[in-house]
C-alpha positions as CSV (number, residue, x, y, z in Angstrom):
1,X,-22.9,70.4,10.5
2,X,-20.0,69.1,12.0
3,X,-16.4,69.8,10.6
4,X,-14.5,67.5,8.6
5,X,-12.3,65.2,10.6
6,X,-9.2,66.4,8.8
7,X,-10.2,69.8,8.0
8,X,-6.8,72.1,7.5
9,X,-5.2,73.6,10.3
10,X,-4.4,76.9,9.8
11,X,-5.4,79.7,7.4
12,X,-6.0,78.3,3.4
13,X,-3.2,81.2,2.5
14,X,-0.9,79.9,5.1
15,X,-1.1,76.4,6.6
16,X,0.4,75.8,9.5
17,X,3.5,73.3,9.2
18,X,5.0,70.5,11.3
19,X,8.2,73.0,12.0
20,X,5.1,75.4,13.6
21,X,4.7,73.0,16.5
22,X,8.3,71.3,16.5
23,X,10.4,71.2,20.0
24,X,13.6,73.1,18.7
25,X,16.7,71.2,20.9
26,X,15.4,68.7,21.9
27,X,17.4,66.0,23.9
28,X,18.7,62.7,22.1
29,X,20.6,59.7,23.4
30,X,22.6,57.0,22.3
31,X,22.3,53.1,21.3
32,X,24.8,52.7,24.7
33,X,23.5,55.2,26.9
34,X,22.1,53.5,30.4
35,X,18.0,53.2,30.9
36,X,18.9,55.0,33.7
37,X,20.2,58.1,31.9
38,X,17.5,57.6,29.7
39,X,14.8,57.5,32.0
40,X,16.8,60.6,33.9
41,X,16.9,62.3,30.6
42,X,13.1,62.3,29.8
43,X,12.3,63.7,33.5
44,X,14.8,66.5,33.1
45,X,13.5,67.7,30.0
46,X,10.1,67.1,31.3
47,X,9.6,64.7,27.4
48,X,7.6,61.5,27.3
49,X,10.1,60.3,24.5
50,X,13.2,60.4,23.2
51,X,15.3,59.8,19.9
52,X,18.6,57.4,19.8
53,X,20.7,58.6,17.4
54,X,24.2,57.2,15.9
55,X,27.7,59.1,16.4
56,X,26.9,61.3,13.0
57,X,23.1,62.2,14.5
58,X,21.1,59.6,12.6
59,X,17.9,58.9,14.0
60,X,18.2,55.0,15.0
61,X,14.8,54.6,16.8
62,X,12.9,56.2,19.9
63,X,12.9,55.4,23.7
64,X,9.3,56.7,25.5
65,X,8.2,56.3,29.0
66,X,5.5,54.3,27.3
67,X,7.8,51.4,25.7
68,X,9.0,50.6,29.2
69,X,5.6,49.4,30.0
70,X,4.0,48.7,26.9
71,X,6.6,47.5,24.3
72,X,9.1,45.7,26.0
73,X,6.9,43.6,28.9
74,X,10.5,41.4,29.0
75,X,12.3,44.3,30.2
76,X,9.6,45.6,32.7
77,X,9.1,42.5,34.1
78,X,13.0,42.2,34.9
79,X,12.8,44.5,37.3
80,X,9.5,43.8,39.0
81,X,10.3,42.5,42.3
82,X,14.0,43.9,42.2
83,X,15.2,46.4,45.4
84,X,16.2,49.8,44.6
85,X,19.7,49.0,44.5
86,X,18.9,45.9,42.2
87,X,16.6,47.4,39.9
88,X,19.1,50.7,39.3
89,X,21.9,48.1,39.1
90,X,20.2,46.8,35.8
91,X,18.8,50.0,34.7
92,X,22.5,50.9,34.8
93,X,23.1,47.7,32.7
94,X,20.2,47.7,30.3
95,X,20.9,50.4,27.5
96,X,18.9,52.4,24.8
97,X,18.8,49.6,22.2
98,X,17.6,47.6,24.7
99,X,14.2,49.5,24.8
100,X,13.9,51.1,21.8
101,X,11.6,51.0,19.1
102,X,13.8,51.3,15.1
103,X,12.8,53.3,12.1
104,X,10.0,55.3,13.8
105,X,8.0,57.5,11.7
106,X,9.7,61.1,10.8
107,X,8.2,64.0,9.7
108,X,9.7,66.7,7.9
109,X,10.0,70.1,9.1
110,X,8.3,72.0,6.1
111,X,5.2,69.4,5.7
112,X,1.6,70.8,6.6
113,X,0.2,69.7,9.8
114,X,-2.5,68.0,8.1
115,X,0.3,65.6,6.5
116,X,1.8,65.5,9.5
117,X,-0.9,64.6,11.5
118,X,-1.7,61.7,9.0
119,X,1.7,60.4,9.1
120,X,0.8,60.1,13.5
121,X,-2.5,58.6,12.8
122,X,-1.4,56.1,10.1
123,X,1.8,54.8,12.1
124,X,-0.8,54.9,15.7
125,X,2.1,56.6,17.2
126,X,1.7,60.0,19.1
127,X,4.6,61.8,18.5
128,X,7.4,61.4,15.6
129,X,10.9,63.5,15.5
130,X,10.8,66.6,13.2
């Protein structure tokens, strides 16, 4: 018999929680930080996403490698066809709220990773902040 699709994770005494699989320090950015330092930001810390946060550390909305290809198609194709110097010129130019996708889904640090996972599934994103 197969198992349930969203069978608990964990023992039954002791679930396992989001906070279990959470990336403690992560890097953040701001709404005016460059595409360039973003994009420079997600290779250093070897991330496929990042959150843009306000001066107080409010999560604003999330920059990944995937919304340069997949959400924003305007921005993409802006630098299609650019040189190098060109197309890190705009990069330069173009900034975090230009890319980003507001209010992504959160999930708090003591929720199971069942709850978590369904908040992931339900919002078809892959990752969300902790």
């Amino acid at each position: 018999m197969p198992p349930e699709p969203f069978a608990p994770i964990g023992d039954v005494e002791n679930p396992m929680k989001a906070s279990d699989l959470m990336t403690l320090g992560t890097a953040s950015v701001r709404l005016d930080t460059p595409l360039a330092e973003v994009l420079r930001v997600m290779i250093d810390h070897r991330i496929h996403s990042v959150p843009v946060i306000d001066r107080e550390g409010r999560l604003l909305g999330m920059v990944s490698d995937a919304d340069f290809f997949t959400v924003n198609e305007p921005l993409v194709a802006s630098l299609l066809g650019l040189g190098r110097e060109e197309r890190a010129q705009r990069l330069q130019a173009l900034k975090a709220c230009d890319a980003m996708r507001r209010d992504p889904p959160c999930v708090e640090a003591g929720l199971s990773l069942d709850e978590a996972v369904r908040i992931l599934i339900d919002s078809q994103e892959p990752r969300a902040p902790v």
